[in-house]
C-alpha positions as a printed Julia matrix, in Angstrom:
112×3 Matrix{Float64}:
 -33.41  -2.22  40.01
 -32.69  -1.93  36.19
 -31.38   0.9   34.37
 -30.81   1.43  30.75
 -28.02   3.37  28.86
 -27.98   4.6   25.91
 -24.14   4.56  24.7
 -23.54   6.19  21.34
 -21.08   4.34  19.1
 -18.28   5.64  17.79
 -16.75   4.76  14.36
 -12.82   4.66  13.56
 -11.96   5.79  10.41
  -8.01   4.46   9.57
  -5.51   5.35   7.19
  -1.85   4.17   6.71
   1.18   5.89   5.24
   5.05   5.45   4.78
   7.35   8.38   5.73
  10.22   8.13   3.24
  12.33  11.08   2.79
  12.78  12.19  -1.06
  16.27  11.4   -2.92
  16.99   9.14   0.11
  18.3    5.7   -0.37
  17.84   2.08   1.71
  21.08   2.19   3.94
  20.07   1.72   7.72
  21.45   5.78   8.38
  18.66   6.68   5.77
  16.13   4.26   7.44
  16.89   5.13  10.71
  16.77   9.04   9.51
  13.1    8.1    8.49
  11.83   6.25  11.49
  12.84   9.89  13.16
  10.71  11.54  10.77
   7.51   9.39  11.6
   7.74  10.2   15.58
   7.86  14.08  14.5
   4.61  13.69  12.2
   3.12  11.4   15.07
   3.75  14.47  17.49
   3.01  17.18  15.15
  -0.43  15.88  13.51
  -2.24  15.71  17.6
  -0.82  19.27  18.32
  -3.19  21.83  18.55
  -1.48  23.77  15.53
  -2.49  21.2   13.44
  -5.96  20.0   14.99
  -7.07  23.48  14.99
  -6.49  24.51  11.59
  -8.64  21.01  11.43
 -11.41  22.29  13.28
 -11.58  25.15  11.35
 -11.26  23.85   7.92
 -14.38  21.41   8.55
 -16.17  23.78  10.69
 -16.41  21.11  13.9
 -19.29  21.65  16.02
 -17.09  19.69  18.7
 -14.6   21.58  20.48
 -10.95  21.75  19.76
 -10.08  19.21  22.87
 -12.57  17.08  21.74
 -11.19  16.34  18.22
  -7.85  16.47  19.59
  -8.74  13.05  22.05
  -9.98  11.05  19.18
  -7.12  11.46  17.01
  -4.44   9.43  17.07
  -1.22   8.72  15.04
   0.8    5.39  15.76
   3.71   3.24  14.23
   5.14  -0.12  14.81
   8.36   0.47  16.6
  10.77   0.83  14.06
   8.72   1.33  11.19
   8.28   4.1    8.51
   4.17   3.27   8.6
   2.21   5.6   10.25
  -1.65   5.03  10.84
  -3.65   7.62  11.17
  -7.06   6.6   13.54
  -9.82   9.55  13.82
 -13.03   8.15  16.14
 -16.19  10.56  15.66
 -19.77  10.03  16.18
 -20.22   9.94  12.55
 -18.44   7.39  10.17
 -18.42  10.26   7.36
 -17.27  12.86   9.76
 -14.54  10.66  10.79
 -13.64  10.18   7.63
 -13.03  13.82   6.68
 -11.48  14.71   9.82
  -8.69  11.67   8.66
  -8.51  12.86   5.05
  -7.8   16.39   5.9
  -4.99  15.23   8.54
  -3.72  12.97   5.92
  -3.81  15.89   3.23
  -1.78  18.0    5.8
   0.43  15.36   6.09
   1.09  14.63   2.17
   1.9   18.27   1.7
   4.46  18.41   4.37
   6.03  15.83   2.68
   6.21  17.49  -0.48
   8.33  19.81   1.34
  10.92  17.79   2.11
């Protein structure tokens, strides 16, 4: 017996960033103070708050849940770089969904 499945591919749209702190120097206190900074924006970029406001900026079709699985935000151990990795159905729709977490992202930073 032979079946066939269709499997749908999924494209990965990436993008990289480094968390640095403004007016904040290169000691290992300032470095380390960073590195802290990048596991809050890894937690805070998947959380609902911010996948939802997402969702409804680009008008998702998917559900919320859905979105939130195929984001995620990782970093080297002790690194400031944080990558950013969106999978969608669509490469362009990927893509948006990353720009508009990156965006988020960016003006946070601003803040600080």
């Amino acid at each position: 017996m032979f079946t066939k499945h269709y499997i749908a591919p999924l494209y990965n749209s990436q993008s990289q960033i480094v968390i640095q702190q403004k007016n904040v120097g290169f000691t290992v206190s300032d470095v380390q103070s960073n590195i802290q900074l990048v596991n809050t924006y890894k937690m805070i970029l998947t959380s609902p708050a911010v996948i939802s406001k997402v969702h409804e900026e680009l008008k998702l079709s998917e559900n919320i849940k859905t979105v939130q699985k195929n984001v995620s935000v990782e970093n080297t151990q002790d690194s400031q770089v944080l990558t950013i990795n969106v999978l969608d159905k669509s490469p362009k729709q990927a893509k948006r969904i990353n720009d508009v977490i990156l965006n988020k992202l960016l003006n946070k930073q601003k803040e600080l």
